[in-house]
C-alpha positions in Angstrom: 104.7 134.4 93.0 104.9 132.5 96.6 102.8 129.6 97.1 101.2 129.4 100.6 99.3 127.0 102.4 95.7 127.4 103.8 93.9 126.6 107.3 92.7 124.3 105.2 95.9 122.6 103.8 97.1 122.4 108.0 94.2 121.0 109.0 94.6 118.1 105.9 98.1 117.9 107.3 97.8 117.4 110.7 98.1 113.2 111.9 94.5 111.5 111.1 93.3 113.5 108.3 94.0 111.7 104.8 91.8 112.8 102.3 94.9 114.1 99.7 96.7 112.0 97.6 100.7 111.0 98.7 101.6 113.3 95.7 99.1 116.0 96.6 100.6 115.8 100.4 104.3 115.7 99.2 104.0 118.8 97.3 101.5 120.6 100.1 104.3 119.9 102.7 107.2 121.7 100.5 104.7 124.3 99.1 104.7 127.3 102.1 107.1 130.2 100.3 108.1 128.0 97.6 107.9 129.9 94.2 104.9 128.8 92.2 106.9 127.7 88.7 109.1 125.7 91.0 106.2 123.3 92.3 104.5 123.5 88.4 107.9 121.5 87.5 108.0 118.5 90.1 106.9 115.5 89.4 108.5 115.9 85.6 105.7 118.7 84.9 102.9 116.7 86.8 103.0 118.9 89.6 101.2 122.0 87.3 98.3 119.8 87.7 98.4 119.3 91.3 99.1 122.8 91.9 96.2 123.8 90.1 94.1 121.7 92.0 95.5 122.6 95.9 94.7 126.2 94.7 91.3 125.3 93.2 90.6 123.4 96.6 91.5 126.0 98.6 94.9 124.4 100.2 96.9 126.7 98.9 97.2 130.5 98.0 99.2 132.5 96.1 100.6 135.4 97.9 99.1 138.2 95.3 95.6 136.6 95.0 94.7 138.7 92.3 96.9 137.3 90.2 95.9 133.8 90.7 93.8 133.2 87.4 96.7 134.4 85.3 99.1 131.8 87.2 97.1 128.6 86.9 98.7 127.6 83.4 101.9 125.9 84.0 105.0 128.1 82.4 105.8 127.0 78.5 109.1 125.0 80.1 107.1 122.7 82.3 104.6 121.0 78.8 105.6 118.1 78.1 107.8 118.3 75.2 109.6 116.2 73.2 113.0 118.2 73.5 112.7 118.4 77.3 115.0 116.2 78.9 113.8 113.1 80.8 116.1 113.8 84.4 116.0 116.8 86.0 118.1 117.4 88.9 115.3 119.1 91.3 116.5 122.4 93.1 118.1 121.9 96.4 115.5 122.8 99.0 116.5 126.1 101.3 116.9 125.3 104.9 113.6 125.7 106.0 111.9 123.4 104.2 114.5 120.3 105.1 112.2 118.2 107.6 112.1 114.7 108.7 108.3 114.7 107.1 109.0 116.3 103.7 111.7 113.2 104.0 109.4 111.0 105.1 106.4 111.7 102.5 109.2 111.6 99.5 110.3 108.0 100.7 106.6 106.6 101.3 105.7 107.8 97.6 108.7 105.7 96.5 107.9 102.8 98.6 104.4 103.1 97.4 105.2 103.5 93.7 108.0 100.3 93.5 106.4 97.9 96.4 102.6 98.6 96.4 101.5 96.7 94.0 104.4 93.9 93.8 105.0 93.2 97.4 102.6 94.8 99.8 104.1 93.2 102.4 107.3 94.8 101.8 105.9 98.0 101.9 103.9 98.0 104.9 107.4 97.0 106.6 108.8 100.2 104.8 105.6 101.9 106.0 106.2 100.9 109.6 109.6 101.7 109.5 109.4 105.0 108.1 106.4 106.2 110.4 109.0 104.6 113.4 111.8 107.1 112.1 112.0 110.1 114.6 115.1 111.7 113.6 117.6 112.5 111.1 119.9 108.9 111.5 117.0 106.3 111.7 116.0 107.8 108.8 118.9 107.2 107.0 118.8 103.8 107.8 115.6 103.0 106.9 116.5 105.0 103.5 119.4 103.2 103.0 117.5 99.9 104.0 114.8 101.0 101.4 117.8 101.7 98.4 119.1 98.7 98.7 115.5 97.6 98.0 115.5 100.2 94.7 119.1 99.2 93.8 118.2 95.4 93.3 114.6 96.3 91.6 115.6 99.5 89.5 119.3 99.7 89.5 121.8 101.8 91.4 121.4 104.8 88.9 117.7 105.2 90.0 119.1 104.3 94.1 121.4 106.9 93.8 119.3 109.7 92.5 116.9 108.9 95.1 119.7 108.8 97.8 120.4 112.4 96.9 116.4 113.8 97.2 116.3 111.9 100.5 119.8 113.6 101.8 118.4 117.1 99.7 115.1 116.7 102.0 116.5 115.8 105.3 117.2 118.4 107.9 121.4 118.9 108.0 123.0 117.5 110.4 124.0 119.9 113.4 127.3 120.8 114.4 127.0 118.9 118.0 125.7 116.2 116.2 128.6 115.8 114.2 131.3 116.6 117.3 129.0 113.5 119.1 129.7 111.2 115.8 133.6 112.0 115.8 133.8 111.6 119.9 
């Protein structure tokens, strides 16, 4: 089943309306024609809960609604399970859901999650940085600005899976624009 957004879920997305959480817009933004078990696993099996909730709140809709009651539980491989393993490499998303926002939502929940609390300081200049980002090269530099960040403060392992979801999210970068770069 295809997950959908809602009237609602545009309106909760459009600039000025916050009342979501960063994950519950993260996963709202990726969630039109995504298939339901695939937004149940993000967040390492934390997105089941989320899911359930954007449906309950009427952000999101499945595309057979009669089915929806039966879908609410999470597939078995999504509990949290002692034999699951702790990294999983998130599918790559299809062209049409590469943006500079889906981009920009996944690097402001890091930023919140690592700086937030420690330096808020440093994350209100992430913040400003990211929200300054209008296409797909300053927003690589402010991503690689904010690894370096990561790398120092949770190591290049964590920096580098990171790097990947950021380049996974991004939109690809067009033929002219790569004729301009060689030029």
């Amino acid at each position: 089943m295809l997950l959908l957004k809602t009237d609602k879920a545009r309106q909760e997305l459009a600039p000025g309306m916050r009342t979501l959480s960063l994950r519950e817009r993260s996963l709202l933004l990726l969630a039109e024609g995504k298939p339901l078990a695939e937004l149940q696993a993000m967040y390492s099996g934390g997105g089941a809960e989320i899911v359930k909730h954007l449906l309950s709140q009427g952000y999101l809709s499945l595309s057979a609604p009669a089915l929806q009651d039966t879908l609410l539980t999470p597939p078995a491989h999504t509990q949290p399970s002692a034999q699951r393993p702790e990294a999983v490499t998130p599918p790559e998303p299809s062209d049409h859901l590469r943006s500079l926002a889906g981009a920009r939502m996944y690097l402001f929940d890091i930023c919140e999650r690592l700086f937030a609390r420690r330096d808020p300081a440093r994350a209100q200049h992430f913040h400003s940085a990211l929200r300054a980002a209008r296409d797909r090269d300053s927003m690589l530099h402010v991503g690689e600005s904010l690894l370096e960040e990561v790398t120092q403060l949770a190591g290049a392992e964590r920096a580098e899976t990171i790097r990947e979801r950021m380049k996974q999210l991004l939109p690809r970068e067009q033929p002219q624009d790569m004729a301009l770069a060689a030029a």
